[in-house]
C-alpha positions, 0 to 999 in steps of 0.5 A, a space after each residue: 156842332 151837333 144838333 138832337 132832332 126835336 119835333 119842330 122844324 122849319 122847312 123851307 124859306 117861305 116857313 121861315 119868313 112866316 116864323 119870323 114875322 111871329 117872332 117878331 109880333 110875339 116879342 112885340 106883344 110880350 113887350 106891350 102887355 103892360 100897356 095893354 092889360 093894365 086892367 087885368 090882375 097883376 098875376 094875370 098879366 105877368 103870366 099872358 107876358 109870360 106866355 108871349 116870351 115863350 112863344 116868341 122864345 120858341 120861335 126864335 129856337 126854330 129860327 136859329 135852328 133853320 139858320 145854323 142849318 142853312 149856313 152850315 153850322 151843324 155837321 151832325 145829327 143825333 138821333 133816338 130812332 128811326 122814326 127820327 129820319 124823316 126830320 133828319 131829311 128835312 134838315 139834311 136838304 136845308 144843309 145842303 142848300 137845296 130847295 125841295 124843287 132841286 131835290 126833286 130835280 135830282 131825284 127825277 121828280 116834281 117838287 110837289 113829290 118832295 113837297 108831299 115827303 116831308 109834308 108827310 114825313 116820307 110815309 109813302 116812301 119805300 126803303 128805296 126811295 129814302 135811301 134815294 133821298 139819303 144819297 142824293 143829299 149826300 148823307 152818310 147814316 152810321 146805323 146802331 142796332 142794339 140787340 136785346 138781351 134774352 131776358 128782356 126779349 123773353 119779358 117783351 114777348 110775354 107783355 105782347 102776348 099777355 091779355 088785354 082789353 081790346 083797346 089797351 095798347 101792348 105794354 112796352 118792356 124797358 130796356 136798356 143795353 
C-alpha cells in the first residue's frame, strides 16, 4: 500500500488513545444531536450533526492511518517535497514499531531528543543527524531532482529580482517538467 503524506499524523500510542477517545465522543455527539438540539432550526441542527461526523471522520482517517502504519500495511510513502521528510520520519518509526525511546536508543540519545525532532519536525537537525535517523529506521529514500528548464529559471530569477513592496513575499514561477 502506498500512502501520500498529509499534514496530520498520529505519533506515538498515547496520541492514539486520545484520538480515539474523540473519535468516539464525536460519533457519540453526531449521534445524539437530534435529541439534544431539538430546539434549534432544522438547518441548523443537520449542519452541527454535520460538523460532528466530520471531525469524527477525520479522526477515524488519522487512526486508520496510525494502525495501517503500526501493523505494516503500507510499504511506500510518497512524497511532494522535501519539507515532506519530517512527516515521513514519524511514520517511517511508527512502521518500524519503534517508540521514540528506542530510536533514540539506537541513535545514542534521550527520547525527549526524539521527542523535540518530531515535536519540531527535525528543524534543529543537520543533514547528518537525519540521514541518522533515516539509516536507523532502515528507510531507503529514492531522491528525484528535476532540473529547471532554462526558461523557467531565467522566468524564477526575474520574479525574485523584480521589485517589491517590502512585505510582499517573491512571486514563485510555476513550472512543471
Amino acid at each position: 500500500m502506498v500512502l501520500t503524506i498529509g499534514a496530520s499524523v498520529i505519533e506515538n500510542e498515547q496520541q492514539y488513545q486520545t484520538t480515539k477517545e474523540w473519535a468516539e465522543k464525536f460519533a457519540q455527539a453526531a449521534a445524539q444531536t437530534e435529541e439534544k438540539s431539538a430546539h434549534l432550526h432544522p438547518t441548523l441542527r443537520k449542519a452541527v450533526r454535520e460538523g460532528y461526523e466530520s471531525q469524527a471522520e477525520e479522526l477515524q482517517a488519522q487512526l486508520a492511518e496510525y494502525e495501517a502504519l503500526r501493523d505494516n500495511h503500507i510499504a511506500v510513502l510518497e512524497l511532494d517535497s522535501l519539507t515532506q521528510l519530517p512527516e515521513a520520519l514519524v511514520r517511517a518509526r511508527k512502521a518500524a514499531g519503534l517508540t521514540q525511546k528506542e530510536l533514540g536508543q539506537h541513535l545514542g540519545l534521550k527520547e525527549q531528543q526524539i521527542q523535540r525532532y518530531e515535536a519540531t519536525r527535525y528543524a534543529g537537525a543537520n543533514l547528518t543527524r537525519v540521514q541518522a535517523v533515516v539509516d536507523a529506521l532502515g528507510v531507503r529514500i529514492h531522491e528525484r531532482v528535476i532540473l529547471p528548464t532554462a526558461a523557467s529559471a531565467a522566468e524564477t530569477a526575474k520574479a525574485y529580482a523584480a521589485p517589491r513592496k517590502p512585505d510582499a513575499a517573491p512571486r514563485a514561477a510555476s513550472s512543471q517538467g
